[in-house]
C-alpha positions in Angstrom: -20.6 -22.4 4.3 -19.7 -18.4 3.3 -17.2 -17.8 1.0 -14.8 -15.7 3.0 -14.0 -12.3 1.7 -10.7 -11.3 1.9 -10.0 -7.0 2.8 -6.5 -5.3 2.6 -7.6 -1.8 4.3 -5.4 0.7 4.4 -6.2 3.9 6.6 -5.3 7.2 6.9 -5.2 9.9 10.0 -3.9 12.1 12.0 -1.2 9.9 14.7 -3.5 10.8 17.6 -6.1 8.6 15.2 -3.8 6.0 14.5 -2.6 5.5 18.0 -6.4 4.9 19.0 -7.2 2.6 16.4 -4.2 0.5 17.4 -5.6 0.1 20.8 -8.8 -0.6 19.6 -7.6 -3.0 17.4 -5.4 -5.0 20.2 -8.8 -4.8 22.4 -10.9 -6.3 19.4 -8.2 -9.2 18.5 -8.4 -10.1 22.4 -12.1 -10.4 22.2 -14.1 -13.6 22.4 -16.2 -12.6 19.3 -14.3 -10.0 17.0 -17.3 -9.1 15.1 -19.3 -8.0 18.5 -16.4 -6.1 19.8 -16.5 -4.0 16.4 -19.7 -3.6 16.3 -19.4 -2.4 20.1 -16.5 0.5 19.4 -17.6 1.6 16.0 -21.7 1.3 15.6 -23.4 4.5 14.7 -26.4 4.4 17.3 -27.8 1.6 20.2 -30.7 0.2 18.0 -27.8 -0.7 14.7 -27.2 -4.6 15.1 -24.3 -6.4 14.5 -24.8 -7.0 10.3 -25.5 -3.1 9.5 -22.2 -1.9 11.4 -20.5 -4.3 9.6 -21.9 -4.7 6.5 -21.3 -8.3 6.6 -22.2 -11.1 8.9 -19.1 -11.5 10.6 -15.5 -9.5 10.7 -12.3 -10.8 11.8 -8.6 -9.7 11.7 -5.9 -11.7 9.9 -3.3 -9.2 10.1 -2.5 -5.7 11.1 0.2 -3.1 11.5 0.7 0.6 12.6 2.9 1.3 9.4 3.2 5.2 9.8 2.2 7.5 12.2 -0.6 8.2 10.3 -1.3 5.1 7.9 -2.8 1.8 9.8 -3.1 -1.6 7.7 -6.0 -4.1 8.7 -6.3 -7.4 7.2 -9.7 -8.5 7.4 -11.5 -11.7 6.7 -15.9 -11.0 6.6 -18.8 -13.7 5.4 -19.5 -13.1 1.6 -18.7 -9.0 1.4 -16.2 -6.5 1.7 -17.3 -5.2 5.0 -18.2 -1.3 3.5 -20.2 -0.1 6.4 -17.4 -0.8 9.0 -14.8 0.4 7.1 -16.9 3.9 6.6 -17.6 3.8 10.2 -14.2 3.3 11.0 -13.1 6.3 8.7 -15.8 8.8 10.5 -14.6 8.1 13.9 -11.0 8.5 12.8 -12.1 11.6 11.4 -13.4 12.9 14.1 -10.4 12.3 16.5 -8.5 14.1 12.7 -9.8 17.3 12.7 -7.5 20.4 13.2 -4.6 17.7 12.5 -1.5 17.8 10.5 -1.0 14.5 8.2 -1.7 13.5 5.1 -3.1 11.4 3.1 -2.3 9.6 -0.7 -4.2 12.7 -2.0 -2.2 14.9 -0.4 -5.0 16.5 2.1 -5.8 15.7 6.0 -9.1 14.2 6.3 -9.4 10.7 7.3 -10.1 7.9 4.5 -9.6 4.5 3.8 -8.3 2.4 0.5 -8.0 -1.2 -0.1 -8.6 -4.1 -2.3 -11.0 -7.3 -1.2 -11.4 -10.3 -3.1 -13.7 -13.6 -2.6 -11.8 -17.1 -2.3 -12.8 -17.7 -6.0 -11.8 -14.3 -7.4 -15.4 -13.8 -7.9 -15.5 -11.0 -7.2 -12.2 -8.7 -6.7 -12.5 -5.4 -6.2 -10.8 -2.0 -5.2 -12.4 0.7 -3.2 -11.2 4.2 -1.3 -13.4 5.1 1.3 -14.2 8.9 2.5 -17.3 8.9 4.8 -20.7 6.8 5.9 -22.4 6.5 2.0 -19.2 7.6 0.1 -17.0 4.6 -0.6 -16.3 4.5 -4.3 -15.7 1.0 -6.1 -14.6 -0.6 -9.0 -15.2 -4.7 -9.3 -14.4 -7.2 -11.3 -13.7 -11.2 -11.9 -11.2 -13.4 -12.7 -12.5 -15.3 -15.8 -9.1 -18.1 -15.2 -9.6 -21.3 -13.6 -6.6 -20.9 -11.1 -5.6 -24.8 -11.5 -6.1 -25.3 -15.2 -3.6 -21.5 -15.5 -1.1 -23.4 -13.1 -1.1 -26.3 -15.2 -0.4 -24.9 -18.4 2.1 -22.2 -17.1 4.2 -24.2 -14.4 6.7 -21.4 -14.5 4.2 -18.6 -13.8 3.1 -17.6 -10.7 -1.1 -17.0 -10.9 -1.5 -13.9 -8.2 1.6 -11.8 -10.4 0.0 -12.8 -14.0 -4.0 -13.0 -13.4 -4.9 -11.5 -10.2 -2.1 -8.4 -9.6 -2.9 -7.0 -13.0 -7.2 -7.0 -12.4 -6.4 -4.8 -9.3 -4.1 -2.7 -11.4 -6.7 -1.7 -13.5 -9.4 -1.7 -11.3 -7.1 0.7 -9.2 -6.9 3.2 -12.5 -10.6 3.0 -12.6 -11.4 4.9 -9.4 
């Protein structure tokens, strides 16, 4: 069986963006297969198949809210990757429906992009990324070099995402 991949996306547009995605989204979490119904909304051309839009072979959504009028969170579990290629697809089309807008982004300018973090079931690997068009997703990845229940056992008190985990992302985060 895949190792499931675990994304925390966050996204960034103008509201008219954001209120589309949202539909899209509700539409996508209603289908029978969620990976076909992205593929469907945000493939780049007829002949793509289902793996290159997504850039893993399958997508599906944990967990999402409209946060801001122009910030979206997805929670997305994918098959072995972070799903890059949907993601970048996701930010073209919301730049698209951007341009000419007013809203910004954690950089302080109006074009569409996308940041999260992803990591694997057995922290192997984590990662960071920020996201700006199809080809431009920068990254920085690690590993968690811990065993989770061997940490657990010899700090009872502690609490293994806050010690070992948060503080990988924090870094990796300085790193882009």
């Amino acid at each position: 069986m895949a190792n499931i991949c675990t994304n925390n996306v966050d996204l960034y547009a103008s509201p008219k963006a954001i209120t589309w995605l949202d539909e899209q989204i509700q539409n996508i979490r209603k289908a029978e297969n969620q990976s076909l119904a992205f593929a469907e909304i945000f493939r780049l051309n007829e002949e793509e198949n289902v793996i290159d839009t997504l850039g893993s072979k399958w997508v599906t959504i944990s967990d999402w809210d409209k946060r801001e009028d122009n910030e979206y969170y997805l929670n997305l579990e994918s098959a072995w990757y972070f799903p890059k290629d949907l993601i970048e697809r996701i930010v073209v089309k919301l730049q698209s429906m951007s341009e000419g807008s007013e809203f910004e982004t954690p950089h302080g300018d109006n074009k569409a992009m996308a940041k999260g973090r992803y990591y694997d079931e057995t922290y192997n690997p984590v990662g960071v990324f920020e996201t700006y068009d199809i080809g431009n997703t920068d990254t920085a990845e690690g590993s968690v070099d811990e065993d989770q229940d061997e940490w657990e056992e010899n700090n009872p008190e502690g609490y293994f995402w806050d010690e070992v985990i948060e503080p990988i992302f924090e870094e990796l985060e300085g790193d882009l």
